[in-house]
C-alpha positions as CSV (number, residue, x, y, z in Angstrom):
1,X,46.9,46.9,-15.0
2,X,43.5,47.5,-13.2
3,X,40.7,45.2,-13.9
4,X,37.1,45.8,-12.6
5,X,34.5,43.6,-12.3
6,X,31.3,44.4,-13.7
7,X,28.0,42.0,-12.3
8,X,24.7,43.0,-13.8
9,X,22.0,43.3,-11.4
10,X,20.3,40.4,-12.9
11,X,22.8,38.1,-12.1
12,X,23.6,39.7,-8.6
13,X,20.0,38.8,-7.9
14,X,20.6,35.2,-9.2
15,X,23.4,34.8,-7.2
16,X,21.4,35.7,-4.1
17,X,18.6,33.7,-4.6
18,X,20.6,30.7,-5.1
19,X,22.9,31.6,-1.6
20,X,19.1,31.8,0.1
21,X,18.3,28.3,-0.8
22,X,21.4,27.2,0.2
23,X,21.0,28.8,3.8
24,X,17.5,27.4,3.9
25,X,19.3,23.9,2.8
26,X,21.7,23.9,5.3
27,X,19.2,25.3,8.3
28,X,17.1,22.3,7.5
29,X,19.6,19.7,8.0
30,X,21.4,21.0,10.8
31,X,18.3,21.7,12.3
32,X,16.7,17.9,11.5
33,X,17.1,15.6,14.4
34,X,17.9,11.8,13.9
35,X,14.8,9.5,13.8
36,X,14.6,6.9,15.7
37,X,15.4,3.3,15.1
38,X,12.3,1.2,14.6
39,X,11.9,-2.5,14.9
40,X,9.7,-4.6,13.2
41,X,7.8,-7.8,14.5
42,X,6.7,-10.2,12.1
43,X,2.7,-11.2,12.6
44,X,2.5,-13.9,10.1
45,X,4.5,-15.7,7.5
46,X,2.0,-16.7,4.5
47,X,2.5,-20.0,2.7
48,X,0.8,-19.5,-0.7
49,X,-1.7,-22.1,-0.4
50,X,-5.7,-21.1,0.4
51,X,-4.2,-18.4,3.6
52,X,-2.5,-16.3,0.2
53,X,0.5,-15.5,-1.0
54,X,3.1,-12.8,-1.5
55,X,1.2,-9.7,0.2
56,X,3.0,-6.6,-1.2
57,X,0.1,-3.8,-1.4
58,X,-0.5,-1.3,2.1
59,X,-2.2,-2.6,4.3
60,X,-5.9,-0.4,5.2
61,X,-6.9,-0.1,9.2
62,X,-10.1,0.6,9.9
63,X,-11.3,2.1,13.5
64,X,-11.1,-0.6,16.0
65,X,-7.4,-1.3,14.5
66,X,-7.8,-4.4,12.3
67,X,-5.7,-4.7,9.3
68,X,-6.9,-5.6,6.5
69,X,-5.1,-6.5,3.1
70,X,-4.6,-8.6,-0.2
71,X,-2.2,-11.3,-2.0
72,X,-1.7,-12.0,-5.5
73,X,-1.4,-15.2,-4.8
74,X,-3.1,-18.6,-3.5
75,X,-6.6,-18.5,-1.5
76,X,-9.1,-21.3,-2.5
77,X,-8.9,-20.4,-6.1
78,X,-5.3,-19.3,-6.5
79,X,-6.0,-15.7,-7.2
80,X,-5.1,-14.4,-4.1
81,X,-7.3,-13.8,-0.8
82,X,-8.5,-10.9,1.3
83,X,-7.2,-10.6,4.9
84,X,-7.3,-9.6,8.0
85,X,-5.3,-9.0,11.3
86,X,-6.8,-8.1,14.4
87,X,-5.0,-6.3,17.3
């Protein structure tokens, strides 16, 4: 008994697409090197009380590379304080 296979061209071109994306998949993580390691130092530990508390937002730098930022918490008032760390 002879079978033959019958694709329509619709799914032929279905089939290709999805082998191209896999090609590009594969080209972009074989060709991806590593990154490297980083390593953190921490620049201040905040206690809660009037220097803040909790800082968990980005922090913005401005152009002669101070830091600045916000916490939730503490400050003079308890609703948190603005900050700022200078190079």
């Amino acid at each position: 008994m002879k079978r033959t296979l019958r694709i329509s061209a619709r799914h032929l071109r279905g089939v290709t697409i999805a082998m191209g994306l896999a090609l590009v998949l594969v080209a972009t993580v074989v060709g991806t090197e590593p990154a490297e390691a980083q390593t953190f130092t921490l620049l201040y530990t905040f206690t809660g009380g009037t220097d803040g508390g909790e800082p968990h937002a980005g922090l913005i730098q401005d152009t002669a590379g101070n830091l600045y930022g916000t916490t939730p918490y503490g400050g003079a008032s308890g609703a948190g304080v603005v900050f700022k760390l200078t190079p």
